[in-house]
C-alpha positions in Angstrom: 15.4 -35.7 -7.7 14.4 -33.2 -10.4 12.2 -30.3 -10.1 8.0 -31.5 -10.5 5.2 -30.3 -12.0 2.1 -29.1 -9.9 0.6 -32.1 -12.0 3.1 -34.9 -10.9 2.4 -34.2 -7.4 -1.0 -33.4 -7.0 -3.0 -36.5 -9.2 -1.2 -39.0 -7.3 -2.5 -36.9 -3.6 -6.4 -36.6 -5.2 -6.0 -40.5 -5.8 -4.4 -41.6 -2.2 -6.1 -39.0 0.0 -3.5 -36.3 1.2 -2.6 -33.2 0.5 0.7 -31.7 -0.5 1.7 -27.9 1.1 2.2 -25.4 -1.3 4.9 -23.2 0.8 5.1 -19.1 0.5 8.7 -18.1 0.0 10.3 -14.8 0.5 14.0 -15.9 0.9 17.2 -18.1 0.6 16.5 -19.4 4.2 13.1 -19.9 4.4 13.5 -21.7 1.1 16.3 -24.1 2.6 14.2 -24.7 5.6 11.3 -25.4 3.9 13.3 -28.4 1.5 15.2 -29.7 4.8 11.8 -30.0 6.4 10.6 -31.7 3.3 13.3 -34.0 2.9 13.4 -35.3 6.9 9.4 -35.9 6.6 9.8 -37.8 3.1 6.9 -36.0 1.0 7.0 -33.6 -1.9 7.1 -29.9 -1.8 5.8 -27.1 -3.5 8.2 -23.8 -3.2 5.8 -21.1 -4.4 6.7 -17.1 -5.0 4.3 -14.8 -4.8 3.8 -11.3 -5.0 5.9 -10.1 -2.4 8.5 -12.4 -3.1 8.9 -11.6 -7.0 8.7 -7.7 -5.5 11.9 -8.3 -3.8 13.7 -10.7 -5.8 13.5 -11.4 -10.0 11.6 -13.9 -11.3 14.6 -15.7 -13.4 16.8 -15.6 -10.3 14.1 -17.3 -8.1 13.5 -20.4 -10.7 17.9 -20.8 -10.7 17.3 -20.8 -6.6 14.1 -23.0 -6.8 16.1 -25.5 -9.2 19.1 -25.4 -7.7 17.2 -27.0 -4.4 15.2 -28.9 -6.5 18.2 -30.9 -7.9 19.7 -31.1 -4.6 16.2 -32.6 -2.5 15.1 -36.2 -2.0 12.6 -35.8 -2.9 10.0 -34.1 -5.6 10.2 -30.2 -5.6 7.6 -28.1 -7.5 8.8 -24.3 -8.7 5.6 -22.6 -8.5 4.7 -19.0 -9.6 1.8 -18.0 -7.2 -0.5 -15.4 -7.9 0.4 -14.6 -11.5 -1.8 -11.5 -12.5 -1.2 -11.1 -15.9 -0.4 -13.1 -18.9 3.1 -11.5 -19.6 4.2 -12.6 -15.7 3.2 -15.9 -15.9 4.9 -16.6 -19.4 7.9 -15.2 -17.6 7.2 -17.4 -15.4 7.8 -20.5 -17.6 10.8 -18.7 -19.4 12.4 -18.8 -15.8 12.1 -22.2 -15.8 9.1 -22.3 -13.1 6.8 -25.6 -13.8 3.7 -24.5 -12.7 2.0 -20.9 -12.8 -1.3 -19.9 -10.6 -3.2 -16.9 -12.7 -5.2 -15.2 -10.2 -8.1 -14.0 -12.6 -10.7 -14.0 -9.5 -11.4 -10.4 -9.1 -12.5 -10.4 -12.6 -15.8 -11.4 -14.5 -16.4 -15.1 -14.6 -16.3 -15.1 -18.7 -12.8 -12.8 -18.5 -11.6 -14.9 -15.7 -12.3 -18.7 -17.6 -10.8 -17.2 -20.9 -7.1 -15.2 -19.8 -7.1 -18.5 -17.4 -7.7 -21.4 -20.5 -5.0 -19.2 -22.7 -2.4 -19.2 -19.6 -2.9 -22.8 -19.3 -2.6 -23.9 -23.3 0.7 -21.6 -23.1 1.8 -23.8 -20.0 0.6 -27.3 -21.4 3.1 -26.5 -24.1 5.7 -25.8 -22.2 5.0 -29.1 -20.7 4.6 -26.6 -16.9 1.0 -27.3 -14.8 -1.2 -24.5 -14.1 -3.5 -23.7 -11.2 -6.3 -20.9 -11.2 -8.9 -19.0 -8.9 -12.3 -19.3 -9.2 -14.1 -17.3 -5.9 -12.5 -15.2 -4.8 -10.3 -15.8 -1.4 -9.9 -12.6 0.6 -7.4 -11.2 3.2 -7.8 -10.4 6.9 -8.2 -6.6 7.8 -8.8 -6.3 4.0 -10.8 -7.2 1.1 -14.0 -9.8 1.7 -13.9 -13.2 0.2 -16.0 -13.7 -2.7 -17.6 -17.7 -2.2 -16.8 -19.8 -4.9 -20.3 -21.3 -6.6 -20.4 -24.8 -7.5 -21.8 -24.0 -10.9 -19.2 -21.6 -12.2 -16.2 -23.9 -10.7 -17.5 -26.3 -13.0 -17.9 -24.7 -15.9 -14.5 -22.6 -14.8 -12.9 -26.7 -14.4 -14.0 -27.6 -17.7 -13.6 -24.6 -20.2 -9.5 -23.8 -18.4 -8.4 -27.5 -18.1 -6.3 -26.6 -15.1 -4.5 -28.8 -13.0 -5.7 -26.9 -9.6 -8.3 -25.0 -8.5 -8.4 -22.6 -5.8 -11.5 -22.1 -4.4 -12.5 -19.6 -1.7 -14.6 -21.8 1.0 -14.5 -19.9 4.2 -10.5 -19.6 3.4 -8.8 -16.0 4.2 -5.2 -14.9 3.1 -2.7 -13.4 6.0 -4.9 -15.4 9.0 -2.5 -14.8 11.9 -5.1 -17.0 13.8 -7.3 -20.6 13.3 -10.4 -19.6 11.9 -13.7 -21.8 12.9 -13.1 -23.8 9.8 -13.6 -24.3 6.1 -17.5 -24.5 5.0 -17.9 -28.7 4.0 -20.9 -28.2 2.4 -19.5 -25.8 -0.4 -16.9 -28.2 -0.6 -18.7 -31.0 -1.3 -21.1 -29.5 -3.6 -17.4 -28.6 -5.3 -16.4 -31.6 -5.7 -19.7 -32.7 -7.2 -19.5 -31.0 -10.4 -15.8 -31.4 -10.7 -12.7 -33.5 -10.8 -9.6 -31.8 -10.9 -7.7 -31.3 -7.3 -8.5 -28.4 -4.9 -6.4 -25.7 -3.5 -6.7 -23.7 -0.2 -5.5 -20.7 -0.4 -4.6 -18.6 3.3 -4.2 -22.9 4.8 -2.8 -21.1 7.8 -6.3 -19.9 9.0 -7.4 -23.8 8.9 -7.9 -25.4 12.3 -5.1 -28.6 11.5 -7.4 -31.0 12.3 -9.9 -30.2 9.8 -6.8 -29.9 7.5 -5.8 -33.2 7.9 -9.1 -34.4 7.8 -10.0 -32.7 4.6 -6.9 -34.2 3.2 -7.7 -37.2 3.2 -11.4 -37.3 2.6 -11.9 -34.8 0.0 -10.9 -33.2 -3.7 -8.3 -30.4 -1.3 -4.7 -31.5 -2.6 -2.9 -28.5 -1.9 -2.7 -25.9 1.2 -1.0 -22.8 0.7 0.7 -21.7 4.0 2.7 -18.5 4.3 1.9 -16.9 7.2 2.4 -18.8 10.4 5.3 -19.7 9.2 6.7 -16.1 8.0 5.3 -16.1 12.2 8.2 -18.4 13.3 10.6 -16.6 10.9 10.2 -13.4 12.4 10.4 -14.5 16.0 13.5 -16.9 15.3 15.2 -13.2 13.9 14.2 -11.3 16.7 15.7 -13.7 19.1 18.9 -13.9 17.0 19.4 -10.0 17.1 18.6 -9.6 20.8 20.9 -12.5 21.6 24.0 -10.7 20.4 23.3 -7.0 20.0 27.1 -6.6 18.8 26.5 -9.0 16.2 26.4 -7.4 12.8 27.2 -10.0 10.2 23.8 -10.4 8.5 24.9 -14.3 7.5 25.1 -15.2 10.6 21.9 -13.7 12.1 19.8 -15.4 9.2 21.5 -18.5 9.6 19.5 -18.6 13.1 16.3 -19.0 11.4 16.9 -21.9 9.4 16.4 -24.6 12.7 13.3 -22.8 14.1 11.3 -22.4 10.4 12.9 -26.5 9.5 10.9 -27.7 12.6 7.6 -25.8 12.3 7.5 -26.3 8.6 7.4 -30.4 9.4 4.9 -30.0 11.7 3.2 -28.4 9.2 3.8 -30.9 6.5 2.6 -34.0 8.9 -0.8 -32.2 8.9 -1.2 -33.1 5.2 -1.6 -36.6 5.7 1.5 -37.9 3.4 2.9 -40.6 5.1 
């Protein structure tokens, strides 16, 4: 199957009522497990490198590794830059052969944030690569507060950008190690009645599952980003493989214990998106 766009995955989940899982990367493993999981559940993937990821590996190698598994998978793989912060990263982005880029304009003024966003997504649109932006924005536990997203300046922000995705920040908190109480509806309703273009939910591992899967299917929310209870299982997986053989040295071999652990939560993850 050949690498997606953000596009090709997401319309046809806003028209059938499910939600596709935009999945943080930081490694070859997690990457592996993440496809694997994919391919035994039967739904499309999005393989997304953020921040931290880019910090510790180069964007151009990271779109050969996300194409590379693309081409491999059974099914549709998206290589997403996530969290794009300037214009000059995301066009290195597409040059890397990534086919979708998220700018993050959301700590910025609304008119700053809907023009840089609108010129990153004509430059993608051209390169024939989707593009997601912020509008609200979504904060991180023990760190900055959320900004809610208003109804009127996603709309305005859907219309004048013509992205494919927008994050909004609806009760939504990056790095939640724990369930929150839940997404505020209303502000996701008054969302989606001003706009068309599919939602994204940026820290998904703070949402309760059930009202993830419910959300998928009955409203505009096509993508969850999830990162962190799965970087969770990753890191408890490696523990256990170190303390298991404290002679063991060979890093291979200690990674290579992660894969099973991350494969299974990662479907259990993906059946909460409704795509079946």
């Amino acid at each position: 199957m050949t690498v997606a766009t953000l596009a090709e995955v997401l319309q046809p989940a806003l028209k059938n009522g499910y939600a596709v899982a935009g999945l943080v990367t930081l490694g070859w493993e997690d990457m592996c497990a993440y496809v694997a999981a994919a391919e035994a559940e039967e739904v499309p993937l999005i393989l997304q490198a953020g921040p931290g990821c880019r910090e510790h590996t180069p964007l151009p190698v990271l779109g050969k590794m996300f194409h590379h598994l693309a081409r491999q998978a059974s099914v549709p793989v998206v290589a997403h830059l996530d969290h794009g912060y300037t214009f000059e990263e995301c066009k290195q982005g597409i040059d890397s052969g990534f086919t979708s880029v998220m700018f993050d304009g959301s700590r910025k003024p609304l008119a700053q944030n809907i023009e840089e966003t609108a010129a990153i997504a004509e430059l993608a649109h051209s390169a024939g690569v989707s593009c997601e932006g912020e509008i609200g924005f979504v904060g991180y536990a023990q760190g900055e507060a959320s900004n809610g997203t208003d109804p009127l300046e996603a709309a305005k922000f859907a219309r004048d950008t013509n992205v494919d995705a927008m994050a909004v920040s609806v009760g939504n908190v990056h790095l939640q190690q724990n369930k929150s109480d839940g997404l505020d509806i209303d502000r996701i309703k008054e969302i989606e009645n001003v706009t068309e273009v599919p939602l994204v939910i940026h820290g998904g591992s703070g949402v309760p599952v059930d009202q993830r899967l419910l959300l998928a299917q009955s409203s505009a929310i096509c993508k969850y980003n999830i990162g962190t209870e799965l970087r969770m299982v990753f890191g408890q997986a490696l523990r256990d493989s170190v303390r298991s053989d404290l002679e063991r040295f060979d890093r291979n071999a200690i990674l290579k214990d992660t894969v099973a652990p991350v494969t299974e939560a990662t479907r259990a993850v993906l059946r909460s998106m409704g795509c079946r």
